[in-house]
N, C-alpha and C positions, 0 to 999 in steps of 0.2 A: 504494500500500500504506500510506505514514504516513497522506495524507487518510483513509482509510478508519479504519486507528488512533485518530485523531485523533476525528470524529466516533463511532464506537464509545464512545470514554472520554466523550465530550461526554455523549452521551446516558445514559451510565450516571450519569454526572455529574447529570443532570438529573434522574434517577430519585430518587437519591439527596437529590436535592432538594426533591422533593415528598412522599418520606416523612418528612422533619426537619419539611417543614412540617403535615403529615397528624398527626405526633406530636406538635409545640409545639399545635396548633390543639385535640387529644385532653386535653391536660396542662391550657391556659387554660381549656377546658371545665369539667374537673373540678374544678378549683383555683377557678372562675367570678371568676380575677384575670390578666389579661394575663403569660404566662410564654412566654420564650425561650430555646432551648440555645443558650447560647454554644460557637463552637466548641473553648474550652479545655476544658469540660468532657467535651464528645465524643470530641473526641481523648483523654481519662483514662479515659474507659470500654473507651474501643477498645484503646489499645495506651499505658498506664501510664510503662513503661518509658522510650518513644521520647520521652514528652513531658517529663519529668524529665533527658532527656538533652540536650535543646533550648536551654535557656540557655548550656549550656558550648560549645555548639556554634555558636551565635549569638554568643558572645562570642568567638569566637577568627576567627571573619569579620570581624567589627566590633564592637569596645565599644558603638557607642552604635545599634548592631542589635535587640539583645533588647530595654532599657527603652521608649525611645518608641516601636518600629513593632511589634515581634510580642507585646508585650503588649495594645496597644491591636488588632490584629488578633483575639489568642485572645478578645477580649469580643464580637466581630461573630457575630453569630444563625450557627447551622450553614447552616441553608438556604438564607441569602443567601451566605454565602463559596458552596456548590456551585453553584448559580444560575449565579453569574460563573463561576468555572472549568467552568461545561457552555456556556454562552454562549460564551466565548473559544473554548474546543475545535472546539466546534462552525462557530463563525465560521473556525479555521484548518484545519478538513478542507475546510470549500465553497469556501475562496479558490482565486482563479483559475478558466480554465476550458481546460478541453481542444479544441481546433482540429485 
């Protein structure tokens, strides 16, 4: 049941990848100047709130959480952050095999 979970989110995951990249590739067209969404920006689109509550929440895990790792994360292209998180997913639903 997780494997199936697992691969289910992967591939949504994946989906979701190839439309970030289907919209950056639509965006560089029109702009005719190489443009990426970062996923800081994504996430302000999608859900404002969550990400304004991120730093406070990153910093009571770890002070030095927020400045160097999840800023330099939220600059990474959306479609490659989903990319990796459908890759992994999808790699921990196939592991193993049943006998």
């Amino acid at each position: 049941m997780l494997r199936f979970l697992a691969r289910t989110l992967g591939l949504l995951a994946l989906v979701g990848a190839f439309a970030a990249a289907v919209v950056d590739g639509a965006r560089s067209i029109a702009n005719n100047a190489w443009s990426l969404t970062p996923l800081g920006a994504a996430l302000g689109r999608i859900a404002p709130a969550k990400l304004a509550a991120l730093p406070a929440l990153a910093s009571r895990i770890s002070p030095k959480l927020w400045d160097p790792v999840l800023i330099d994360v939220l600059y990474v292209p959306t479609s490659l952050v989903l990319a990796a998180l459908g890759i992994a997913l999808m790699a921990l639903g196939s592991a193993g095999r049943r006998q």
